[in-house]
C-alpha positions in Angstrom: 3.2 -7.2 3.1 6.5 -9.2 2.1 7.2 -7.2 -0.8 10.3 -6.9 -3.5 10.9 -4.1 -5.7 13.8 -5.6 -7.2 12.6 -8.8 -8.2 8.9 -7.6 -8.8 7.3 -9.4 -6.2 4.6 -6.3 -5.3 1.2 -8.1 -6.1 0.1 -7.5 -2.6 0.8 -3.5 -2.3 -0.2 -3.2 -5.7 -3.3 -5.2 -5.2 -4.4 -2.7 -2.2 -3.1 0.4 -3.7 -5.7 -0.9 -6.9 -8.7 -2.3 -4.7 -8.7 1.8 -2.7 -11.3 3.2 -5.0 -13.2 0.1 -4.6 -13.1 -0.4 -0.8 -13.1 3.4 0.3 -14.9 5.5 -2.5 -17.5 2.6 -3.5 -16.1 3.0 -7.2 -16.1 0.3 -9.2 -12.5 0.0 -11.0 -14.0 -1.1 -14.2 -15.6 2.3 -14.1 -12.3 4.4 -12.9 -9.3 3.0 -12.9 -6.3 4.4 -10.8 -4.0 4.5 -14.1 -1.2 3.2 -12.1 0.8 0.0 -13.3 2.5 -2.3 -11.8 5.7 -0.2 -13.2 4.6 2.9 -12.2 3.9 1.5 -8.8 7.4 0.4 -8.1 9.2 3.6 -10.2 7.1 6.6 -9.0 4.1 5.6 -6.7 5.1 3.5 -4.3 1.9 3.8 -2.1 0.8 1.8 0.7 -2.7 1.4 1.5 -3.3 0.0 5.1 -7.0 -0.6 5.9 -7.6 -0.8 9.6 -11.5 -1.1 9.0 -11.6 -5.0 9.3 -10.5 -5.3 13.1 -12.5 -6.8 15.6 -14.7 -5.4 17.8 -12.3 -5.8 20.8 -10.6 -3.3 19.3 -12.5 -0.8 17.6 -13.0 1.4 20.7 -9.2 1.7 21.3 -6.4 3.7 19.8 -4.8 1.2 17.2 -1.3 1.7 16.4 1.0 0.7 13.2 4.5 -0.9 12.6 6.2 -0.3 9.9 9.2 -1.9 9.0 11.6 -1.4 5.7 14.1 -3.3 4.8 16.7 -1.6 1.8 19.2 -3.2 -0.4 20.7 0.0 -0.7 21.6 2.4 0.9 18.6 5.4 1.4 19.6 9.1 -0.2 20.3 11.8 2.6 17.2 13.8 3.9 14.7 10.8 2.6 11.7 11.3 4.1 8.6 8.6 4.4 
């Protein structure tokens, strides 16, 4: 995900973050919706959903590990913690 929180560019994290009732639960969002905006996703709940289900079958039998890379305009408060 190539995402901006300072120009509003989070359509794909917000998009995932939205679609993990859906894909994990099996609950329709029509029917329950996370109540989490676009807003609220880049002020308070900044939550990343990585699904790791899709991969192919090469690789389901092995241990699967996950970059993550950040990138701040700023700089990060002491004692942040991710």
């Amino acid at each position: 995900m190539d995402l901006n929180f300072t120009q509003m560019k989070i359509s794909r994290g917000y998009k995932a973050l939205r679609d993990f009732n859906e894909d994990y639960y099996a609950i329709d969002e029509r029917e329950s919706s996370n109540q989490v905006t676009p807003i609220d996703f880049v002020d308070f709940f900044p939550i990343f959903v990585l699904d790791v289900r899709k991969q192919s079958e090469r690789l389901k039998t092995t241990v699967q590990d996950i970059r993550i890379q950040i990138k701040f305009n700023t700089a990060v408060p002491a004692n942040t913690t991710a």
